[in-house]
N, C-alpha and C positions, 0 to 999 in steps of 0.2 A: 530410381532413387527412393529410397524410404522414406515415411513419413517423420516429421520430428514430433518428440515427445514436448509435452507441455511439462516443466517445473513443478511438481508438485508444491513444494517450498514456495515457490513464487506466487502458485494458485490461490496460495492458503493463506499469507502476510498483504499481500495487495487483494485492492475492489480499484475496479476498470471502469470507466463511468461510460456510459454511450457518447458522449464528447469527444471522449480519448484521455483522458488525465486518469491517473494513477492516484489513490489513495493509499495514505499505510500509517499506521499506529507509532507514534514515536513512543520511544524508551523512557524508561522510568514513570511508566504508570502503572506497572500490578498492584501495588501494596504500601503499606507505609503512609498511610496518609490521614492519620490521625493528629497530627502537631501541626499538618500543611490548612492554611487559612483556605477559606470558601471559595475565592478566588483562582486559589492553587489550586481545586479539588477541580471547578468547574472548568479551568484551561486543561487538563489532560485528557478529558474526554470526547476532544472532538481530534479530527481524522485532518491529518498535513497531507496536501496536494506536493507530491514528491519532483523535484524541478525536471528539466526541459531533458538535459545532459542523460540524468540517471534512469532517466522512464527511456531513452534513446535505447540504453544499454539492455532494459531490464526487458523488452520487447520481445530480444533472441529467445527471451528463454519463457516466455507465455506467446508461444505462438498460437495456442488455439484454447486459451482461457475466456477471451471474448473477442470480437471483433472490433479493432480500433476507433469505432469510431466515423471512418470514412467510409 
């Protein structure tokens, strides 16, 4: 059996913590944030812990982006 490819997509949008949790960049923070208040500016730039269900799924497909963890 061959080996499986790692997601490149996946490699590059997620960081793998050595815990096992999945970090990834939520939406709507390129640009545009000149009218958004200080508050607005400083909540887009930190990194959402992507929940339990979707890291389950996203696993298939970084199978060898880092080591889970365990």
């Amino acid at each position: 059996m061959s080996k499986l490819k790692t997601r490149k997509a996946v490699s590059s949008r997620f960081k793998f913590t050595k815990s096992g949790k999945i970090l990834y960049r939520p939406m709507r923070q390129g640009h545009f944030h000149a009218k958004a208040t200080g508050k607005a500016r400083r909540k887009k730039t930190k990194l959402m812990v992507l929940s339990k269900s979707d890291a389950r799924a996203l696993k298939k497909y970084a199978r060898y982006a880092r080591k889970w963890g365990h």
